[in-house]
C-alpha angles and dihedrals in degrees: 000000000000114000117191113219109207120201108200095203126070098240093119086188093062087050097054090044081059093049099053091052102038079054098048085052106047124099116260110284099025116115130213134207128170120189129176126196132269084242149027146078110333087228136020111245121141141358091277088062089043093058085041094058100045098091099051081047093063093041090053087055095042087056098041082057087044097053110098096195084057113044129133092047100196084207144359118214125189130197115216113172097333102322132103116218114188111227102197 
C-alpha cells in the first residue's frame, strides 16, 4: 500500500516530522510519502490561509498522480488545521 501524506502549509520541516511518524506507525510494507506545496501560507491558521493554500494543495495532488514511482497511491491524506481527512 503507499499512502501520500499531504502538508498544506509550506514548513518542509513539519512535513517531514509527519512523514517520519506516519512512517514509524504504518504496517510493514506500507510507504509513506508527505509532501507540502512550493507556495502558500507557512501555517495553517484561519480560512484566509485555507483558501491560500488550495492551490498548492491541488498541485500536491496533481503531482502525486503525476509521479510514476508512485502510482498507484492506495490512499491521499491531507492535513487542514490539525485533522487528517482521507481522500481516497
Amino acid at each position: 500500500m503507499r499512502i501520500r501524506l499531504i502538508n498544506p502549509n509550506t514548513t518542509a520541516g513539519m512535513t517531514h516530522k509527519i512523514g517520519l511518524v506516519a512512517a514509524a506507525l504504518a504496517s510493514p510494507g506500507t510507504e509513506i510519502s508527505a509532501s507540502n506545496p512550493e507556495s502558500g501560507p507557512v501555517s495553517v491558521e484561519s480560512h484566509f490561509d485555507e483558501a491560500f493554500g488550495a492551490v498548492g494543495v491541488l498541485e500536491e495532488i496533481r503531482n502525486a498522480e503525476l509521479a510514476g514511482g508512485l502510482m498507484p497511491i492506495s490512499s491521499l491524506a491531507l492535513e487542514i488545521r490539525g485533522y487528517w481527512l482521507r481522500v481516497r
